[in-house]
N, CA, C and O atoms as a GROMACS GRO file, in nm:
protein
  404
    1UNK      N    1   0.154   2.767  -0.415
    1UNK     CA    2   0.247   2.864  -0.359
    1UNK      C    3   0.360   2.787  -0.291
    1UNK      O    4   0.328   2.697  -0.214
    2UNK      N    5   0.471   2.810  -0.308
    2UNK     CA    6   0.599   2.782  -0.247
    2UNK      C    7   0.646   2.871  -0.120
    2UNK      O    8   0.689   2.987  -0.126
    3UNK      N    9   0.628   2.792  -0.003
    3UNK     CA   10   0.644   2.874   0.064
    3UNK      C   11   0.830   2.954   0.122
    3UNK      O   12   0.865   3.039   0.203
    4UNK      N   13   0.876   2.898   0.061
    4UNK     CA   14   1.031   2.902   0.115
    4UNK      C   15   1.030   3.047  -0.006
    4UNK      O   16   1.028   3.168   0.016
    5UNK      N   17   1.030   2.981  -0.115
    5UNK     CA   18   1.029   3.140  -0.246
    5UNK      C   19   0.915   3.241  -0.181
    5UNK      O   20   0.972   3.339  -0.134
    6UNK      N   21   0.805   3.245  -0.166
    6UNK     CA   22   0.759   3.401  -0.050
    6UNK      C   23   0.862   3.413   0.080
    6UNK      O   24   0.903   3.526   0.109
    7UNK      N   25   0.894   3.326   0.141
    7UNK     CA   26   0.959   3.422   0.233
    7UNK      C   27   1.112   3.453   0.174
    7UNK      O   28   1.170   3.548   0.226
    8UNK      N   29   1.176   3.384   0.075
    8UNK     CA   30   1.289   3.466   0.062
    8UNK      C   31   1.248   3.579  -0.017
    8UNK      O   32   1.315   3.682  -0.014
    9UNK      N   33   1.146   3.571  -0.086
    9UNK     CA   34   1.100   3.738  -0.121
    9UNK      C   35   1.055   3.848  -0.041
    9UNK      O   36   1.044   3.967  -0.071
   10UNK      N   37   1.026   3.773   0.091
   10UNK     CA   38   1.045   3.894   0.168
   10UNK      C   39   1.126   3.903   0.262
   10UNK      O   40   1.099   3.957   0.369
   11UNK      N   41   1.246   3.846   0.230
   11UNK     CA   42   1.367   3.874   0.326
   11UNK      C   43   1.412   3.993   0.300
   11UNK      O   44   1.519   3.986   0.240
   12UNK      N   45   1.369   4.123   0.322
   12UNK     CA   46   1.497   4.212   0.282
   12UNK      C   47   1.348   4.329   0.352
   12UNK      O   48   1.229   4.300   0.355
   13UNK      N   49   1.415   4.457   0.398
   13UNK     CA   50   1.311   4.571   0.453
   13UNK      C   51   1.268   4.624   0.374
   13UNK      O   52   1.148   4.650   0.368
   14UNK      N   53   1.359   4.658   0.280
   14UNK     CA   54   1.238   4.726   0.163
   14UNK      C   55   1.142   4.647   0.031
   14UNK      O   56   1.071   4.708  -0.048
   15UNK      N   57   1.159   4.511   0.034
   15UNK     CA   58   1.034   4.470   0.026
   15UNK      C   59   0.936   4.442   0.060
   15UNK      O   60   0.845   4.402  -0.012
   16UNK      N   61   0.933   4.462   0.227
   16UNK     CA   62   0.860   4.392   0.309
   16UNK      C   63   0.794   4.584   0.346
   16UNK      O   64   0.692   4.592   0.415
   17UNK      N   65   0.845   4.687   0.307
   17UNK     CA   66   0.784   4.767   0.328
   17UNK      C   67   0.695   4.827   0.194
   17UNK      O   68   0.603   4.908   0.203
   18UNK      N   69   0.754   4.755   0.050
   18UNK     CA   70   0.699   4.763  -0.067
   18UNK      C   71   0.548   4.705  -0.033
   18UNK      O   72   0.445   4.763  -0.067
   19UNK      N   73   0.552   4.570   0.046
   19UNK     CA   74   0.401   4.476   0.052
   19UNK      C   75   0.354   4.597   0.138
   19UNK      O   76   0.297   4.670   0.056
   20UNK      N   77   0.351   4.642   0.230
   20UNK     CA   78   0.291   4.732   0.320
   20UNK      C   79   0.215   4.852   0.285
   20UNK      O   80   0.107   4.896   0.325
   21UNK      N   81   0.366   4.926   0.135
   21UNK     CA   82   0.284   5.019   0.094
   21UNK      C   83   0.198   4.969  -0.036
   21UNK      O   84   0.163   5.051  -0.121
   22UNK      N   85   0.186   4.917  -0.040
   22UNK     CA   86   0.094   4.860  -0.197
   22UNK      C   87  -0.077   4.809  -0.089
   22UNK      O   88  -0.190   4.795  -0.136
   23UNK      N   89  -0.040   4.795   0.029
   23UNK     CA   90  -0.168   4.751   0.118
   23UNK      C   91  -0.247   4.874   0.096
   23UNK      O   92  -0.363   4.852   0.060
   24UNK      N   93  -0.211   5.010   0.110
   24UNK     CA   94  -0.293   5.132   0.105
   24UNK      C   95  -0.230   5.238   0.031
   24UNK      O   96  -0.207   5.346   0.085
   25UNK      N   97  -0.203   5.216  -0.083
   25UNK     CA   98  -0.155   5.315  -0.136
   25UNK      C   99  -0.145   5.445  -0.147
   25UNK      O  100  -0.056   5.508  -0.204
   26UNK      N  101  -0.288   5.505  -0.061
   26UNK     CA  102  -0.329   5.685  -0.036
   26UNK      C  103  -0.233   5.663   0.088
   26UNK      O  104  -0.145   5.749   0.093
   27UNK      N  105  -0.229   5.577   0.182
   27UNK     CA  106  -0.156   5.656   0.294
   27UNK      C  107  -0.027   5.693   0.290
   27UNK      O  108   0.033   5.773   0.362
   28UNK      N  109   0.037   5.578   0.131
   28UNK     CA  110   0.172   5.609   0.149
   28UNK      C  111   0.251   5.642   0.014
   28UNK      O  112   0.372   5.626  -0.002
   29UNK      N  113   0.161   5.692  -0.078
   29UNK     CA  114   0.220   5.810  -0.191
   29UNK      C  115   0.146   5.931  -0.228
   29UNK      O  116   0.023   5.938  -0.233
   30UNK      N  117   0.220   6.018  -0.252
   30UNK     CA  118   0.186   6.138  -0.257
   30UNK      C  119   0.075   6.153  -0.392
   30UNK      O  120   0.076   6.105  -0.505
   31UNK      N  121  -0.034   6.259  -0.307
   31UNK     CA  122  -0.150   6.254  -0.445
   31UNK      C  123  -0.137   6.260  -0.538
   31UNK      O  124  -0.215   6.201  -0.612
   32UNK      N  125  -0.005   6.352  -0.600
   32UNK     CA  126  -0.034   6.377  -0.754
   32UNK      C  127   0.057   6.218  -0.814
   32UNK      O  128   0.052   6.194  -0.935
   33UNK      N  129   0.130   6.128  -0.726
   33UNK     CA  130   0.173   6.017  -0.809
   33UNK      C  131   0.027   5.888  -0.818
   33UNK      O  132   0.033   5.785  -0.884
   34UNK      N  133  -0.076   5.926  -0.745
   34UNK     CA  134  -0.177   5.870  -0.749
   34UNK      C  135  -0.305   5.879  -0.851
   34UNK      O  136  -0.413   5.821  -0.859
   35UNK      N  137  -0.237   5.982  -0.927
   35UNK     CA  138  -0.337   6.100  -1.013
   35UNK      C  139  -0.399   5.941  -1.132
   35UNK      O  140  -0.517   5.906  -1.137
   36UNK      N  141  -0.313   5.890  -1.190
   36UNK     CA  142  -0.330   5.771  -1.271
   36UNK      C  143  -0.324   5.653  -1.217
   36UNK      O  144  -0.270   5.566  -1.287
   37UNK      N  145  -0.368   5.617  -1.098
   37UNK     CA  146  -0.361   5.492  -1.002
   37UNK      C  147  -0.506   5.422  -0.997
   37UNK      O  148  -0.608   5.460  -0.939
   38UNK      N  149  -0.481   5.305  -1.081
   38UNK     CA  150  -0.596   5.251  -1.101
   38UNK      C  151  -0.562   5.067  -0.998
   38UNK      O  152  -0.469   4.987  -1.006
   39UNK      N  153  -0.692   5.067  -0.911
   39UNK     CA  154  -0.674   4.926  -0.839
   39UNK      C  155  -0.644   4.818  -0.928
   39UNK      O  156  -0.586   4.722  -0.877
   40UNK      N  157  -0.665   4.814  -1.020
   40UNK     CA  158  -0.619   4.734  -1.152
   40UNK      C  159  -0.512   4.659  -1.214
   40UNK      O  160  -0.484   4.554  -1.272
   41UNK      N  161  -0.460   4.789  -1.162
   41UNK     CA  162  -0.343   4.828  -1.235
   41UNK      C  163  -0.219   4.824  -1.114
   41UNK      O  164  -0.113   4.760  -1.111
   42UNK      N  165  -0.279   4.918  -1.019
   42UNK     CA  166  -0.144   4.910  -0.911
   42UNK      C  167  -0.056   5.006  -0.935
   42UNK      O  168  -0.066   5.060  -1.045
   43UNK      N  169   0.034   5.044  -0.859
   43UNK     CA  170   0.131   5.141  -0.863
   43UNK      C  171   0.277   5.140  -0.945
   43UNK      O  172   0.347   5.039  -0.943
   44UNK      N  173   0.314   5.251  -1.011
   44UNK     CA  174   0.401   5.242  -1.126
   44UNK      C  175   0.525   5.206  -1.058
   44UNK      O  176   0.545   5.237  -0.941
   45UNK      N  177   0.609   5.142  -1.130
   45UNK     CA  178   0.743   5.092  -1.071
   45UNK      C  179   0.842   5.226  -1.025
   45UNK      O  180   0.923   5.222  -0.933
   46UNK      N  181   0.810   5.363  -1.127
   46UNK     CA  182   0.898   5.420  -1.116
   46UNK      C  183   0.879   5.489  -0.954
   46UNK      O  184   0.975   5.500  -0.877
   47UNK      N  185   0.704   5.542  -0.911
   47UNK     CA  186   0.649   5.610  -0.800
   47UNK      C  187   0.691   5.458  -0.662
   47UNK      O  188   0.671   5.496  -0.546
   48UNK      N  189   0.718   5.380  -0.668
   48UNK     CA  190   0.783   5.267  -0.594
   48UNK      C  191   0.912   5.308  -0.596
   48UNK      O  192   0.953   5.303  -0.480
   49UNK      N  193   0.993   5.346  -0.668
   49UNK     CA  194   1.156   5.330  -0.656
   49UNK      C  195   1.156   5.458  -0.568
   49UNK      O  196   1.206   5.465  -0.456
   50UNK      N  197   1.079   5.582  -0.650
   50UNK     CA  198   1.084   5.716  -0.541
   50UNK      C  199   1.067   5.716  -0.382
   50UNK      O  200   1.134   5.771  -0.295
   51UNK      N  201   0.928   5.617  -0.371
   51UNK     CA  202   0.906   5.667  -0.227
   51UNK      C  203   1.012   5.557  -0.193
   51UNK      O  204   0.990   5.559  -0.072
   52UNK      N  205   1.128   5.444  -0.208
   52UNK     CA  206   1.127   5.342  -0.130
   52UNK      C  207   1.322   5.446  -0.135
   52UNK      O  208   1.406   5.407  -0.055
   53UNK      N  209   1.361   5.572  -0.239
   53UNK     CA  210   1.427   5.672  -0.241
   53UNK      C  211   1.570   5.544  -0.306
   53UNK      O  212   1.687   5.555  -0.269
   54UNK      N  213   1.524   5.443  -0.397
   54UNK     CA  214   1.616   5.344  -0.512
   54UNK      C  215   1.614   5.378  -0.619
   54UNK      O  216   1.537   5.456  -0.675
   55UNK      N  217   1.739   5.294  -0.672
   55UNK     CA  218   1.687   5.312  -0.833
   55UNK      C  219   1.569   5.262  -0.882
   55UNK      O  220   1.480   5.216  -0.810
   56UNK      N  221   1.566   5.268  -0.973
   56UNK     CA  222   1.450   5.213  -1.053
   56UNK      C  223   1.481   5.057  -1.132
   56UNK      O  224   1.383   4.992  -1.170
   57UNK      N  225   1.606   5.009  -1.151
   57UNK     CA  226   1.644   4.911  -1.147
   57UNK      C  227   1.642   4.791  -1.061
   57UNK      O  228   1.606   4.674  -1.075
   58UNK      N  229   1.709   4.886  -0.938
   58UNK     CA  230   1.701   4.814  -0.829
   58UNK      C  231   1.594   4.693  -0.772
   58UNK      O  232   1.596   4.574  -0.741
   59UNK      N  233   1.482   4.829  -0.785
   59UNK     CA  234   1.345   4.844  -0.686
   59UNK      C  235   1.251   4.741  -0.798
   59UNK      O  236   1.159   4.668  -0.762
   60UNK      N  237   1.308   4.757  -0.965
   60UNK     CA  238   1.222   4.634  -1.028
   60UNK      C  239   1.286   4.496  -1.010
   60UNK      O  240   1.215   4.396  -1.005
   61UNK      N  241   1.367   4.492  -1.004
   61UNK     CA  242   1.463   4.364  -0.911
   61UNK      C  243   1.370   4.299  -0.846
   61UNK      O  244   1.311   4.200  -0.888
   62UNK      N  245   1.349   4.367  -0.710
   62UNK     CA  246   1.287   4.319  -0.605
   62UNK      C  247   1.150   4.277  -0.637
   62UNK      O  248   1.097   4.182  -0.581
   63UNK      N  249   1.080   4.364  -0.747
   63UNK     CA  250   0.959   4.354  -0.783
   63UNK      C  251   0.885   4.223  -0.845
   63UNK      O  252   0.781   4.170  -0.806
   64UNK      N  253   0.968   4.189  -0.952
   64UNK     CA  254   1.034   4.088  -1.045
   64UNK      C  255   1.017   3.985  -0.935
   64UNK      O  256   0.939   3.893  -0.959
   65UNK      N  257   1.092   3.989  -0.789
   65UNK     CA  258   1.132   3.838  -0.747
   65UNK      C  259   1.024   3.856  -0.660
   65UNK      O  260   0.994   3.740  -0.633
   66UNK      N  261   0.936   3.941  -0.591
   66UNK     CA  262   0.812   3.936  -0.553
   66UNK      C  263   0.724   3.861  -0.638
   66UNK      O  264   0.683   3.748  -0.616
   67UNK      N  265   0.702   3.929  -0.728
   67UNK     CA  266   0.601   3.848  -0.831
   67UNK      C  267   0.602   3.779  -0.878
   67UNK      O  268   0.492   3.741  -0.918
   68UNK      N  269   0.734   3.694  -0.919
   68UNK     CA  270   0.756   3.515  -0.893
   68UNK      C  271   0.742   3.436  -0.793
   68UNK      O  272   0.739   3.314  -0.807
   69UNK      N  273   0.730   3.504  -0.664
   69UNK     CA  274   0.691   3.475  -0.597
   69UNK      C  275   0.553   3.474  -0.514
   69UNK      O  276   0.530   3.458  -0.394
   70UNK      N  277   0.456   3.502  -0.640
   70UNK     CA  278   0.338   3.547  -0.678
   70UNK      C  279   0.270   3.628  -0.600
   70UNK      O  280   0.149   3.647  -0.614
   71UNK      N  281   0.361   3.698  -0.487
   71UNK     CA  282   0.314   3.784  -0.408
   71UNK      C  283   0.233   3.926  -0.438
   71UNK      O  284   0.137   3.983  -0.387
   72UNK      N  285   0.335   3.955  -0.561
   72UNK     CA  286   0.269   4.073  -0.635
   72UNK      C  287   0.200   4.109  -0.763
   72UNK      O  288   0.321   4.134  -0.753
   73UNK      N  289   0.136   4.138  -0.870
   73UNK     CA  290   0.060   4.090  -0.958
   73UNK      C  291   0.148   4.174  -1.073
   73UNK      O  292   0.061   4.256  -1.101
   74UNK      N  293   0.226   4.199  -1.131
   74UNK     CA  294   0.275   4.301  -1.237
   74UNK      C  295   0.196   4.276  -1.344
   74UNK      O  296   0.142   4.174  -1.388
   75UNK      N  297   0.201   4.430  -1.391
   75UNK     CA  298   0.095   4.446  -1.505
   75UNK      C  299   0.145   4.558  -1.620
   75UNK      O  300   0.149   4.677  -1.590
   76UNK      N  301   0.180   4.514  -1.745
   76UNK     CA  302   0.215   4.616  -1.832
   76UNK      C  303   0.162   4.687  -1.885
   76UNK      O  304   0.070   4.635  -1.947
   77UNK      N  305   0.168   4.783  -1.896
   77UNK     CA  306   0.073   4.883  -2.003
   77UNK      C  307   0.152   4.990  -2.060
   77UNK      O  308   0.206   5.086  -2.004
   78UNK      N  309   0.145   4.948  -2.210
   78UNK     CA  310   0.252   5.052  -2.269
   78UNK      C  311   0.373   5.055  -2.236
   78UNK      O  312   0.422   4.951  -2.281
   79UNK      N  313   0.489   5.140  -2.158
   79UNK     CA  314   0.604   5.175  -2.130
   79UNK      C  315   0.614   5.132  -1.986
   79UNK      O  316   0.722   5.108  -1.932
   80UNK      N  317   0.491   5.124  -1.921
   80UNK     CA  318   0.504   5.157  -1.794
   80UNK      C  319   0.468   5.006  -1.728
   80UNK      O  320   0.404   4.924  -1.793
   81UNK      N  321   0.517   4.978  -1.587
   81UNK     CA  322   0.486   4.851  -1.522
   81UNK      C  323   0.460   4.850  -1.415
   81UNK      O  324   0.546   4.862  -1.327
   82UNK      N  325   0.349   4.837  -1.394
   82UNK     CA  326   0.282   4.869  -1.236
   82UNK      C  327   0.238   4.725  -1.131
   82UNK      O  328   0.216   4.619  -1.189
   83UNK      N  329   0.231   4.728  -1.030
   83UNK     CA  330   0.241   4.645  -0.920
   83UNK      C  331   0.139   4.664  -0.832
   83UNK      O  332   0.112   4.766  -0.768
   84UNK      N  333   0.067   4.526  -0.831
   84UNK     CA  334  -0.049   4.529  -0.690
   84UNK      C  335  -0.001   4.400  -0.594
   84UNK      O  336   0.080   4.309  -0.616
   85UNK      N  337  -0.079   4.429  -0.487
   85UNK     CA  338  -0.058   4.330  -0.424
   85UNK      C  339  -0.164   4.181  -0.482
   85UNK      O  340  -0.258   4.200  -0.559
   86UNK      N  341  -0.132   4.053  -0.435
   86UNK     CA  342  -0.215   3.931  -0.444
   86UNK      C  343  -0.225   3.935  -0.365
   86UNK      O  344  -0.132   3.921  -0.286
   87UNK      N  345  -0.385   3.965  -0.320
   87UNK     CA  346  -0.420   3.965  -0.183
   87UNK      C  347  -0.460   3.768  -0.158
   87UNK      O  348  -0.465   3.708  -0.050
   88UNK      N  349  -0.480   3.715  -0.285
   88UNK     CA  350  -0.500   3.580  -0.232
   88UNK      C  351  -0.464   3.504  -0.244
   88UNK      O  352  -0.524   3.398  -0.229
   89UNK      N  353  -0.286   3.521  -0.293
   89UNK     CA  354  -0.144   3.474  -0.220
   89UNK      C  355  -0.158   3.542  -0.082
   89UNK      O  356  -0.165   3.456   0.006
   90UNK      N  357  -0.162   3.608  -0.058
   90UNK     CA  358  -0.094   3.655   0.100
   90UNK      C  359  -0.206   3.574   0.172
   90UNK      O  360  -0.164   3.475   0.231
   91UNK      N  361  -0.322   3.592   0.179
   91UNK     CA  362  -0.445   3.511   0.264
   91UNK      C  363  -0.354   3.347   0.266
   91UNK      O  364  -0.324   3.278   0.363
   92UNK      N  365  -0.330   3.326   0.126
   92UNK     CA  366  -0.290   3.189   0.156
   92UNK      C  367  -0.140   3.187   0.243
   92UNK      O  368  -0.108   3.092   0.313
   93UNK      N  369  -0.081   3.273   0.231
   93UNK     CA  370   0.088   3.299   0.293
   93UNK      C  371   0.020   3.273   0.469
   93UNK      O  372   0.054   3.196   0.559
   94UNK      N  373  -0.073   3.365   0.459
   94UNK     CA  374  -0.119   3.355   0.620
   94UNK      C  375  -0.184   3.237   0.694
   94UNK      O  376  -0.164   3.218   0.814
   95UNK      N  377  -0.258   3.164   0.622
   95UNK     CA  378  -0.286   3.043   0.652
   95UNK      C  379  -0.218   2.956   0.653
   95UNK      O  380  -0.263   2.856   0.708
   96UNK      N  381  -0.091   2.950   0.600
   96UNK     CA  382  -0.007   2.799   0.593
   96UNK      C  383   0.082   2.848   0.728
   96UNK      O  384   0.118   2.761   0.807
   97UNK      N  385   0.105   2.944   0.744
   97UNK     CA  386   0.196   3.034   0.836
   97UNK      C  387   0.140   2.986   1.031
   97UNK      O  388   0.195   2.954   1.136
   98UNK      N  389  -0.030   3.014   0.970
   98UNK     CA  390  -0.090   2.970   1.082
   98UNK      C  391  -0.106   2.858   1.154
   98UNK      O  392  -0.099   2.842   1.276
   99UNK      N  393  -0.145   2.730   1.010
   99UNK     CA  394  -0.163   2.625   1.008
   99UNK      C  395  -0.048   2.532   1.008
   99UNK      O  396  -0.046   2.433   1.082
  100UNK      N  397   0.048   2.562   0.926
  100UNK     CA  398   0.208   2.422   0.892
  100UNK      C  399   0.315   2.482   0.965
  100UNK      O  400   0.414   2.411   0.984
  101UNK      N  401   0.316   2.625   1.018
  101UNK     CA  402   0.420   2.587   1.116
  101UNK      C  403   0.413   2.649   1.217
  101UNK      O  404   0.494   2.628   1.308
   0.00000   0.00000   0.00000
């Protein structure tokens, strides 16, 4: 992990509120966009652009440079491209955070 590329991926509020909502996804999208929400799989790019109220361009932008920044796991299926968190990038984000500086 590079740590300078995670934090410029989360320089900005609405990615840093994207990692937040991908932490619990029931608390922070509405049930019926949850109806096909598999832990697996992660949440669709398009139900991300809605609640974060972006395009859908935009919001895969950010997504894109999250997940090069291996923060987030993207996953295709069919038409659609959905997003989880790496929970073990972030464990490691938190330990170097704790430990190197």
């Amino acid at each position: 992990m590079k740590l300078l590329e995670v934090i410029k991926s989360l320089s900005n509020e609405t990615r840093l509120n994207i990692l937040g909502w991908l932490k619990d996804p029931f608390d922070h999208f509405p049930e019926e966009e949850l109806s096909n929400y598999s832990p697996e799989l992660g949440i669709c790019v398009s139900d991300i652009a809605q609640k974060a109220a972006m395009s859908v361009p935009t919001v895969s932008d950010y997504l894109k440079t999250m997940s090069n920044a291996e923060i987030l796991i993207g996953t295709r299926k069919g038409q659609w491209t959905y997003y989880k968190r790496n929970e073990k990038a972030i464990q490691e984000l938190a330990r170097m955070i704790k430990e190197d500086l």
